[in-house]
Every structure is written in C-alpha cells, then in structure tokens.
C-alpha positions in Angstrom: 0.0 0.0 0.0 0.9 3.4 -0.3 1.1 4.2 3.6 3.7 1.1 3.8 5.7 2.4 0.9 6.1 5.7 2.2 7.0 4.6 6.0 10.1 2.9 4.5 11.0 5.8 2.3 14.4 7.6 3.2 14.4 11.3 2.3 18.0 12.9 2.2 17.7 16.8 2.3 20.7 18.9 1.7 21.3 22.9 2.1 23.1 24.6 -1.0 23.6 28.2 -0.7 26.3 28.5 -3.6 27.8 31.6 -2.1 26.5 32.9 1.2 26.8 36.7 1.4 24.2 37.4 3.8 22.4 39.4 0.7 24.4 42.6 1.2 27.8 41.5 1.7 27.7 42.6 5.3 30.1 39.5 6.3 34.4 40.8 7.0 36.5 39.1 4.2 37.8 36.9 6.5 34.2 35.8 7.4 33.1 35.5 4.0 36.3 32.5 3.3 34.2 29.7 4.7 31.1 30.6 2.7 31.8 29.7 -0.9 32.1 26.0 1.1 27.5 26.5 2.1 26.9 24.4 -0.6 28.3 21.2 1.0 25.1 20.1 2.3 23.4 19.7 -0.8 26.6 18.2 -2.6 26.7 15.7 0.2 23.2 14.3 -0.1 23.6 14.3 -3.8 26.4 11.8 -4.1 24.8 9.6 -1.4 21.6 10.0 -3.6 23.7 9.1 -6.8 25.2 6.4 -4.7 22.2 4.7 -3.6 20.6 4.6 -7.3 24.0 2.8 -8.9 23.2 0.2 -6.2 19.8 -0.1 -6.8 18.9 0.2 -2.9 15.9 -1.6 -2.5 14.0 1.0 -0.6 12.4 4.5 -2.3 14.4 7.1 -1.3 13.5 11.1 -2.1 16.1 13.5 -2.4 15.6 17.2 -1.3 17.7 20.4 -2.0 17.4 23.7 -1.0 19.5 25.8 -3.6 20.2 29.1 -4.1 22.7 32.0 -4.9 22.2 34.0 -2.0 22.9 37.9 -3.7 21.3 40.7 -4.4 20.8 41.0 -7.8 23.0 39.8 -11.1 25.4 42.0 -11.1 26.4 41.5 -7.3 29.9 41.2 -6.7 31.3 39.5 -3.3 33.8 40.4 -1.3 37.3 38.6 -3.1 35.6 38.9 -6.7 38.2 40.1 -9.1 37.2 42.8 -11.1 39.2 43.0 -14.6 38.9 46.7 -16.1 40.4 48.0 -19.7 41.6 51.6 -19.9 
C-alpha cells in the first residue's frame, strides 16, 4: 500500500547556498572565506543520492535540495571577486 511504501521511504535533504553573502555583503572578508564551502550540504546528499541509485537500494528514497545563490541581484559582486577593467 501506499502508507507502507512511504513509511520505509528515506528522504535525504541537503542545504546549497552557492555563495552565502548574507544578501548585502555585510560578512568581513575573512568571514566571507568559509562561505563559498554553504553548498556542501546539498553536494553531500547528492552523491549519497547518486550512490544509492547505482546500487539499486531496494528502498524508495527522495532527495531534497534547497539551492540558491544568496545575492542581491545579477550583477552582485562579493567580497574577493576580481574585477578586470580595460583603460
């Protein structure tokens, strides 16, 4: 039944900010280092996800990501961008 199939169901969920500036940049450079690593979460669950399909785990397993670039707008830069500029 459907209520037995979904009690054995595993659900991995993984957080993937791709570059956490706190929306404004308002993080010091040296707080900003660890940041560009906020995707780990999601990357994580993924290759266990990937995993457990080439195995063909018996069980049905979900796989949930929350992903985002966390700016403001497109042409955000953050804080150890370099900018290249022609004169």
């Amino acid at each position: 039944s459907d209520d037995d199939e979904n009690a054995s169901a595993i659900t991995l969920v993984g957080k993937g900010i791709v570059y956490d500036t706190g929306g404004l940049a308002i993080k010091s450079r040296v707080g900003m280092c660890g940041m560009k690593h906020d995707m780990g979460g999601s990357a994580g669950v993924l290759g266990g996800f990937m995993a457990a399909v080439k195995l063909r785990t018996p069980r049905k397993i979900r796989l949930l990501m929350c992903l985002a670039e966390n700016a403001i707008g497109p042409k955000s830069v953050r804080n150890d961008d370099i900018i290249t500029q022609y004169s």
